[in-house]
Backbone as CSV, one residue per row, in Angstrom:
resi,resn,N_x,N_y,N_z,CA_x,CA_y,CA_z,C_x,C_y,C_z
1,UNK,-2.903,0.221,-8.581,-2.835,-1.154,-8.123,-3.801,-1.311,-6.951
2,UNK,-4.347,-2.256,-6.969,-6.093,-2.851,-6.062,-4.994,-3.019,-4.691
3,UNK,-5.382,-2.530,-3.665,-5.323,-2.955,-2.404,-4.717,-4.927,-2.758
4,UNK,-6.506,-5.405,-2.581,-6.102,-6.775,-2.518,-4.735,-7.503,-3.783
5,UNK,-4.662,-6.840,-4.666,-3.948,-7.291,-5.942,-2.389,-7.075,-4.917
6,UNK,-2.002,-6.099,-4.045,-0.755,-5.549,-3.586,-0.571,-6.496,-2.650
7,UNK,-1.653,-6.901,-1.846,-1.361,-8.020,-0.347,-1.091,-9.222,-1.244
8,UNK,-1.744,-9.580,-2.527,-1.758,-10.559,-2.978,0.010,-11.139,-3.589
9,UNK,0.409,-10.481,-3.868,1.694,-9.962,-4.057,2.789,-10.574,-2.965
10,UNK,2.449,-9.280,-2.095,3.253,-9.410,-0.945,3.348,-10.918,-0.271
11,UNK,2.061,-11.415,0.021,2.035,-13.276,0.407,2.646,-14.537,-0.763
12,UNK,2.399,-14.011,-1.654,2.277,-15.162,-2.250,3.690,-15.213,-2.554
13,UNK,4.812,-14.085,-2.391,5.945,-14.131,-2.919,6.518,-14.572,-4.216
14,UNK,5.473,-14.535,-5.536,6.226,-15.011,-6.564,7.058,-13.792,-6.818
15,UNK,8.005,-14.091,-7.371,9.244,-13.216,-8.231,10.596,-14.065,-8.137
16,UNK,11.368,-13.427,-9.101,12.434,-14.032,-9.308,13.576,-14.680,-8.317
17,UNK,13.675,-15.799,-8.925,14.813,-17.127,-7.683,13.737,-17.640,-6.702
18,UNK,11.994,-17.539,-7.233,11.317,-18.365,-6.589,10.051,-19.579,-6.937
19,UNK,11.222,-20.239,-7.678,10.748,-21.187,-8.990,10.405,-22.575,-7.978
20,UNK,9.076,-23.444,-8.664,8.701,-24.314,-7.836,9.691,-25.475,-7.877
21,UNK,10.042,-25.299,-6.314,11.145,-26.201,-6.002,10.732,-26.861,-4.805
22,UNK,11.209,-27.899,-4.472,11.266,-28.246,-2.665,10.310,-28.127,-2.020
23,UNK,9.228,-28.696,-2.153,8.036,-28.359,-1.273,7.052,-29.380,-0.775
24,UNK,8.222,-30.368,-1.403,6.880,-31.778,-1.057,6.381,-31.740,0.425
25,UNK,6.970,-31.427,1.266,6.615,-32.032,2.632,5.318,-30.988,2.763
26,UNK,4.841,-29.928,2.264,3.711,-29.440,2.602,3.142,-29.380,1.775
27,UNK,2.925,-30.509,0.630,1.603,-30.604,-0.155,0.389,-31.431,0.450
28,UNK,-0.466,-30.391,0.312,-1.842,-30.769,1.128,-2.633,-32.076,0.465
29,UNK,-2.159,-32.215,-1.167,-3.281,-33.412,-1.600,-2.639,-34.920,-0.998
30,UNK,-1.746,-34.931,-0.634,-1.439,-36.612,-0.260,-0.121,-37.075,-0.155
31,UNK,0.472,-37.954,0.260,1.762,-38.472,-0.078,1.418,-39.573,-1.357
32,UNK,0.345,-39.664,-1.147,0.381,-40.534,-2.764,0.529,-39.659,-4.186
33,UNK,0.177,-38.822,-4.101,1.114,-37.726,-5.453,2.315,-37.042,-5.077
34,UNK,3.172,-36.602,-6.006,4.437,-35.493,-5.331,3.802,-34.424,-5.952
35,UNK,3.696,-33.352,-5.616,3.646,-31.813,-5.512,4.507,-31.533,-6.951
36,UNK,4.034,-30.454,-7.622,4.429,-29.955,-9.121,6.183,-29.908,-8.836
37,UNK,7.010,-30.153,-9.382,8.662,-30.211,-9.415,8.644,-29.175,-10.726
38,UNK,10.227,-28.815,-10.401,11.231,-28.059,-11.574,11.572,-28.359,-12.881
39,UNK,11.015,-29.622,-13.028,11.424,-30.490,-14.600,11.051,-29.641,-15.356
40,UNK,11.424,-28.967,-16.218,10.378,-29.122,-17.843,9.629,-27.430,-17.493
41,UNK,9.126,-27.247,-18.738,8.500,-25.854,-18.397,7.250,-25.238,-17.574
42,UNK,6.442,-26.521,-17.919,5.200,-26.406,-16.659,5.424,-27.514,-15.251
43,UNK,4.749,-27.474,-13.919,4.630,-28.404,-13.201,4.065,-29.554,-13.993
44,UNK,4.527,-31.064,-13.153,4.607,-32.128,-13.241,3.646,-32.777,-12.015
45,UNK,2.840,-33.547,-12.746,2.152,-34.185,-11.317,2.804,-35.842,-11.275
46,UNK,3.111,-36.349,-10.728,3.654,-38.310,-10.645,3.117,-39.102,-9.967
47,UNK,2.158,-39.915,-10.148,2.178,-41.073,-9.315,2.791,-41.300,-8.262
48,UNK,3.456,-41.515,-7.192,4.131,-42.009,-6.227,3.523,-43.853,-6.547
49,UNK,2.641,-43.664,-5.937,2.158,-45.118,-5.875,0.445,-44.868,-6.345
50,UNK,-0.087,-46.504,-6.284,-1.520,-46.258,-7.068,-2.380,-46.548,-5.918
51,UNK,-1.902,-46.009,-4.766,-2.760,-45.593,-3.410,-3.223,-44.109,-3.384
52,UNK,-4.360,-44.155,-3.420,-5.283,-42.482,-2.967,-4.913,-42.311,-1.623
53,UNK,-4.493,-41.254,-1.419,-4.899,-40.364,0.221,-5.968,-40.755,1.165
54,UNK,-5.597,-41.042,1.962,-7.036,-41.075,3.185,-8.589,-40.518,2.851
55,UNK,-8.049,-39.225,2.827,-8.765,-38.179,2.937,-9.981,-38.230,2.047
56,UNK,-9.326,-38.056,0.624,-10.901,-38.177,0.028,-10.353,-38.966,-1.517
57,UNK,-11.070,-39.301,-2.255,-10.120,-40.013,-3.401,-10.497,-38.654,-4.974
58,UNK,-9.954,-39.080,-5.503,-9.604,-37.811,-6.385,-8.453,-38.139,-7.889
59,UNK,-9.163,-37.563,-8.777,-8.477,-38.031,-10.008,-7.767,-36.698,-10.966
60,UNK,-6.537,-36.967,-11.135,-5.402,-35.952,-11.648,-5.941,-35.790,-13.665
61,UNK,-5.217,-34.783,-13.821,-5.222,-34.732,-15.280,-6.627,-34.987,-15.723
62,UNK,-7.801,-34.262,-15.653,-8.423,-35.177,-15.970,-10.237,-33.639,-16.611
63,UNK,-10.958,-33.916,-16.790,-12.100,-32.983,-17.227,-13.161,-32.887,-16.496
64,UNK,-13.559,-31.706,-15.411,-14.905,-32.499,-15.066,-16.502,-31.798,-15.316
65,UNK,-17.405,-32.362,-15.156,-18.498,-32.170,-15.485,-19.395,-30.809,-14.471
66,UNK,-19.936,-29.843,-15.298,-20.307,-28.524,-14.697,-21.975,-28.048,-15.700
67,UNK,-21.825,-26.808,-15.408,-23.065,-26.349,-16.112,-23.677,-27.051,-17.461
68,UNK,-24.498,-27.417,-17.704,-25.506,-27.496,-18.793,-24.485,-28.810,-19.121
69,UNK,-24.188,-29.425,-18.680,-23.380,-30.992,-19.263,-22.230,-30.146,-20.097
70,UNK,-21.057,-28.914,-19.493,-20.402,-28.689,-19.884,-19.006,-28.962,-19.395
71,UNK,-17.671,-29.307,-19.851,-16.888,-29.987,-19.417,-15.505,-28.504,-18.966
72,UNK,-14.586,-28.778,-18.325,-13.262,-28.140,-18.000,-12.463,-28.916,-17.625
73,UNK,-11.091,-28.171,-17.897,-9.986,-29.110,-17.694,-9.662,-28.952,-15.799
74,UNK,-8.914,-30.273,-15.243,-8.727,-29.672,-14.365,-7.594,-30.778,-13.493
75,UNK,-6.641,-30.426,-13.224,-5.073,-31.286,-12.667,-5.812,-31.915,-11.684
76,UNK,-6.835,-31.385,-11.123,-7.111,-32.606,-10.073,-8.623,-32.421,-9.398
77,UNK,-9.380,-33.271,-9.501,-11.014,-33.597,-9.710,-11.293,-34.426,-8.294
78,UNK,-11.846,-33.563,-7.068,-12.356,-34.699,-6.196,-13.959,-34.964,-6.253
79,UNK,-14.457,-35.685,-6.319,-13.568,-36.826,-6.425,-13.550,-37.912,-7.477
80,UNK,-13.543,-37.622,-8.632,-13.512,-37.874,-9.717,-13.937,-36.979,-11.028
81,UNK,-13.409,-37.006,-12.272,-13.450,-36.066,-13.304,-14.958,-35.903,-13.670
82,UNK,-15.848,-36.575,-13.701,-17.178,-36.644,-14.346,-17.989,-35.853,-13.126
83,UNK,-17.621,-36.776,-12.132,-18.287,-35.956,-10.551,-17.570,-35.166,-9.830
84,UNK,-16.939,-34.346,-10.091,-16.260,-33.694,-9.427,-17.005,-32.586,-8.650
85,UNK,-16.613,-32.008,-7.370,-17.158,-31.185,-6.694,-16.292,-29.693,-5.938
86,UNK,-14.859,-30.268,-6.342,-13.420,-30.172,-6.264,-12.697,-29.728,-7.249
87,UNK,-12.496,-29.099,-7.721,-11.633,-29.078,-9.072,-10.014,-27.949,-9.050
88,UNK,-8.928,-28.317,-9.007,-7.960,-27.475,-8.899,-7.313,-27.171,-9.968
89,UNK,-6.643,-26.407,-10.707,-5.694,-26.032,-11.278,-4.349,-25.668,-10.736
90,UNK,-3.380,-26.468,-11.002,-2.334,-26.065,-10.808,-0.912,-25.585,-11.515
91,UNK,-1.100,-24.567,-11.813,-0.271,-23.574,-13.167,1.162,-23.334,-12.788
92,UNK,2.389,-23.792,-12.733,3.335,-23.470,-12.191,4.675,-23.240,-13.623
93,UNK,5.082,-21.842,-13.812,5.569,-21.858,-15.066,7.396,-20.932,-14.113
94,UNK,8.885,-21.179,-14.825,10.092,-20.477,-14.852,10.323,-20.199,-16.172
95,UNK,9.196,-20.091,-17.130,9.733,-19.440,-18.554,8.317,-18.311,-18.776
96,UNK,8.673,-17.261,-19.624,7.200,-16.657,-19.468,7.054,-17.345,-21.637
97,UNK,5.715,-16.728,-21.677,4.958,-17.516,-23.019,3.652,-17.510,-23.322
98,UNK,3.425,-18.428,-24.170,1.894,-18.395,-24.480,1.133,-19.210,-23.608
99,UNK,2.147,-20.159,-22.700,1.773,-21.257,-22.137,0.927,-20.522,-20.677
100,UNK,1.221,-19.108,-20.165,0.974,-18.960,-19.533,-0.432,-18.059,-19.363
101,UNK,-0.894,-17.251,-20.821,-2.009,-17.491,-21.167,-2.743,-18.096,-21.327
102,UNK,-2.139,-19.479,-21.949,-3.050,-20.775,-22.172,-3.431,-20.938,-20.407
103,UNK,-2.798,-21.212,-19.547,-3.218,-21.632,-18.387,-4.103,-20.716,-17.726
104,UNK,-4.327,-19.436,-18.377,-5.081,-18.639,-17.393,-6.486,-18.867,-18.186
105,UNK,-6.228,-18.935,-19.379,-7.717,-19.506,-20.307,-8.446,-20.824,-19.375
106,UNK,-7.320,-21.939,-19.239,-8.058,-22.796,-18.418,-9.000,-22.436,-16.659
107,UNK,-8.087,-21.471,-16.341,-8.917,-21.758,-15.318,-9.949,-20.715,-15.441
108,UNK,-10.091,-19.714,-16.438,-11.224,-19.261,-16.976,-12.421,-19.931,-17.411
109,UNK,-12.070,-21.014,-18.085,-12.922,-22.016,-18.430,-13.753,-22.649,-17.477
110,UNK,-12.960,-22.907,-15.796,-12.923,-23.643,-15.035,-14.137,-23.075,-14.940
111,UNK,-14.357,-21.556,-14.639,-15.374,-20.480,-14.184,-15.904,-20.282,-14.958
112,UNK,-16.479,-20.771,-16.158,-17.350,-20.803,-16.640,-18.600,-22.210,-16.550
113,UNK,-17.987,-23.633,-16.296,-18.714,-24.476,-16.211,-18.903,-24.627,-15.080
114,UNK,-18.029,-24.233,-13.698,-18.578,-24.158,-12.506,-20.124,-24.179,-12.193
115,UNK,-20.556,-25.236,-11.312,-21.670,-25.117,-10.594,-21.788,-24.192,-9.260
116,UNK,-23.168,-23.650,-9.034,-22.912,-23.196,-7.513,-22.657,-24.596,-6.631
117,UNK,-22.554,-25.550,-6.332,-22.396,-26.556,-5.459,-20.911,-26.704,-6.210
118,UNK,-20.250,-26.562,-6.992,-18.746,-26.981,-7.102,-17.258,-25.943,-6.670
119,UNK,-16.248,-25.948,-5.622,-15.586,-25.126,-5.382,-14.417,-25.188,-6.761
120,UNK,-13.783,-24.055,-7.331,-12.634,-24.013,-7.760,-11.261,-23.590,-7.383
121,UNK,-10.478,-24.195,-7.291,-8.915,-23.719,-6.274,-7.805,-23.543,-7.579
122,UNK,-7.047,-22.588,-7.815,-5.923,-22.292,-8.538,-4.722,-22.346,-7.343
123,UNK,-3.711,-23.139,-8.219,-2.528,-23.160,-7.420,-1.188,-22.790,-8.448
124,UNK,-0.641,-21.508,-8.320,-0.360,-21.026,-9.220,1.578,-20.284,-8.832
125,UNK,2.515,-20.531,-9.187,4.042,-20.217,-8.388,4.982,-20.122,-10.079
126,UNK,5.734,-19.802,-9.987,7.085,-19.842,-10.569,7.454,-18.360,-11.208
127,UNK,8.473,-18.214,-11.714,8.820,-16.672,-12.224,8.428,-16.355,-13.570
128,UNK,7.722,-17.661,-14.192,7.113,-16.741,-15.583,5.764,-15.810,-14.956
129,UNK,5.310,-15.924,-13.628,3.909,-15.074,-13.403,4.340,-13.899,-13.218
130,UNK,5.702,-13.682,-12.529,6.111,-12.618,-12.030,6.358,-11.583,-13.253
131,UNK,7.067,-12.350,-14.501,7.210,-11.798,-15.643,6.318,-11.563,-16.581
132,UNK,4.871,-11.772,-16.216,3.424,-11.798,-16.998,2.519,-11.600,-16.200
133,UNK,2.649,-10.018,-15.286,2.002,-10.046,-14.278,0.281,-9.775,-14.980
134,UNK,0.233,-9.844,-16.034,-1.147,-9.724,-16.572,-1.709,-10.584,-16.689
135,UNK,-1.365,-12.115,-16.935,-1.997,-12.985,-17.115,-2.416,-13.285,-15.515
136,UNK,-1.438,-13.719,-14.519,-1.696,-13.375,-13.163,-2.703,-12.624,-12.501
137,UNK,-3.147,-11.101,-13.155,-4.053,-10.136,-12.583,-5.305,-10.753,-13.195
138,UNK,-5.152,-11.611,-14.212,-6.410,-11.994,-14.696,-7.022,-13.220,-13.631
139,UNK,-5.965,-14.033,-13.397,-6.929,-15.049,-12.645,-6.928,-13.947,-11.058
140,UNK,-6.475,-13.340,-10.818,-6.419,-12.720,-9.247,-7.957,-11.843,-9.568
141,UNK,-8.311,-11.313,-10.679,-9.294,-11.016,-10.544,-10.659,-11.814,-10.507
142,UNK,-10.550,-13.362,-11.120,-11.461,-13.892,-10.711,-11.418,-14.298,-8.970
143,UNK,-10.773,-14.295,-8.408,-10.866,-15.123,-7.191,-11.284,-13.704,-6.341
144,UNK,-11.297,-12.151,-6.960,-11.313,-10.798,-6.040,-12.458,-11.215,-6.423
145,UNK,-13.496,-11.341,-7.508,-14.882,-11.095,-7.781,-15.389,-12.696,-7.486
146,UNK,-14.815,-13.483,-6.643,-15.193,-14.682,-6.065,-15.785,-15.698,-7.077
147,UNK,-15.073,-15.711,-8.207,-15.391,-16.608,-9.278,-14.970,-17.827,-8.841
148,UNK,-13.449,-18.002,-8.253,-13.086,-18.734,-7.701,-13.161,-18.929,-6.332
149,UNK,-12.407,-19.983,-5.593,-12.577,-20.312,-4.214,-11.516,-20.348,-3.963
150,UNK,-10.132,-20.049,-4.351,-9.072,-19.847,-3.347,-8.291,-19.446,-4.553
151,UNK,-7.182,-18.850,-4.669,-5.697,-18.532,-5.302,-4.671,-18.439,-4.488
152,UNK,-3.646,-19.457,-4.819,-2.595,-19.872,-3.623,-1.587,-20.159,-4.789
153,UNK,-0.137,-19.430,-3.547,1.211,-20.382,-4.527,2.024,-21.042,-3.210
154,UNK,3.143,-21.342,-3.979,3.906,-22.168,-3.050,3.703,-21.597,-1.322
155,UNK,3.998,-20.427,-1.567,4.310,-19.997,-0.415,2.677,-20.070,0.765
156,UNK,2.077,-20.462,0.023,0.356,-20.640,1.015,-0.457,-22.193,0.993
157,UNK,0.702,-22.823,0.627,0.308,-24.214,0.806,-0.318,-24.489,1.916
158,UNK,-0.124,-24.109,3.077,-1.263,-24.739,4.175,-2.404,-24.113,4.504
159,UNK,-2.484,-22.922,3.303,-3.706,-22.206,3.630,-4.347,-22.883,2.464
160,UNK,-3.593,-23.472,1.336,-4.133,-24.466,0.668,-5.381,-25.798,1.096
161,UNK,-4.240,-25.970,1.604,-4.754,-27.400,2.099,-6.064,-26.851,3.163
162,UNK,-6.207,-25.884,4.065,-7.196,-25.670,5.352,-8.442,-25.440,3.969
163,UNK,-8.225,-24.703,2.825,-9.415,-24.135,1.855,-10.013,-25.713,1.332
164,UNK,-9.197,-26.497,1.038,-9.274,-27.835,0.186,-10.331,-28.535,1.961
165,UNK,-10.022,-28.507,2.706,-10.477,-29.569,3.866,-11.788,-28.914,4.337
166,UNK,-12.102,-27.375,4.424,-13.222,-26.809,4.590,-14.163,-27.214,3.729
167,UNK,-13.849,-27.170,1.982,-14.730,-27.008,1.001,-14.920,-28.819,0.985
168,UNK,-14.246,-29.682,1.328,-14.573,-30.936,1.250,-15.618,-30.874,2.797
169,UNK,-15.454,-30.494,4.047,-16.086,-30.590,4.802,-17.915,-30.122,4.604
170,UNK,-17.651,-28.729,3.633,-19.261,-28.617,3.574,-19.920,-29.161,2.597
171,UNK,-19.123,-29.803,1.772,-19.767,-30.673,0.770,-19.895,-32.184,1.087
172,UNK,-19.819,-32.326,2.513,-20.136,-33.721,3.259,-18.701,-34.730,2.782
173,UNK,-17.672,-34.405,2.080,-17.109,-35.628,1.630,-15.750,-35.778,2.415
174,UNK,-15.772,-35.387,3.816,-14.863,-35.848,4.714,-15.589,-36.531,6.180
């Protein structure tokens, strides 16, 4: 087991009885979305209201535009899906499955259409990772070989949010 793969572990605290619950008050994208909830087998993103955040404006659910006019999926695009410069995934599973391969395919994907001018952030919690620690080692290894730009779960939400406000800061859009 990798050094970083063991710290990675130790912080992020996924394992069992630590399913995404209760965390709105430190979600970094806005009070105008709520933070992924317990419903259903994957996180949930909701509307609150059809007010954007201060901060920067940004579109959920949505595909955005990368290498060679190639597209990826991505829960949330700042600041918009076509232009995005921003792109997060947020994978939050309490059942383990195929679903949780499927999600590591996506943010594989993410790293493949990535531009050098575009950051990618995975936000990733619940006890199916703990129970599929392979699909897990797969995205932890993109973010060790810096494919990505951050891997965070519940428990690093404000190191979330400081990665999200830096990478908007050097890309001029704060």
């Amino acid at each position: 087991m990798s050094s970083a793969w063991s710290t990675f572990c130790k912080l992020s605290r996924i394992g069992p009885g630590r399913g995404p619950m209760s965390w709105r008050a430190s979600w970094p994208l806005g009070s105008a979305l709520e933070p992924p909830c317990s419903r259903g087998v994957t996180w949930k993103t909701r509307s609150r209201s059809r007010s954007k955040p201060s901060a920067s404006p940004y579109e959920t659910r949505t595909r955005f535009s990368g290498r060679s006019g190639q597209t990826a999926p991505a829960d949330f695009a700042i600041p918009s899906g076509p232009d995005a410069l921003i792109a997060v995934a947020v994978k939050g599973f309490d059942s383990t499955g195929s679903k949780l391969s499927d999600a590591t395919r996506e943010i594989e994907e993410m790293v493949k259409v990535k531009t050098s001018r575009q950051f990618i952030f995975a936000v990733v919690d619940g006890q199916g990772w703990f129970r599929r620690q392979n699909d897990l080692r797969r995205i932890h290894a993109l973010w060790d070989r810096h494919e990505i730009d951050g891997l965070y779960t519940r428990a690093q939400l404000v190191d979330f949010g400081t990665g999200l406000t830096q990478a908007a800061t050097r890309l001029g859009l704060t």
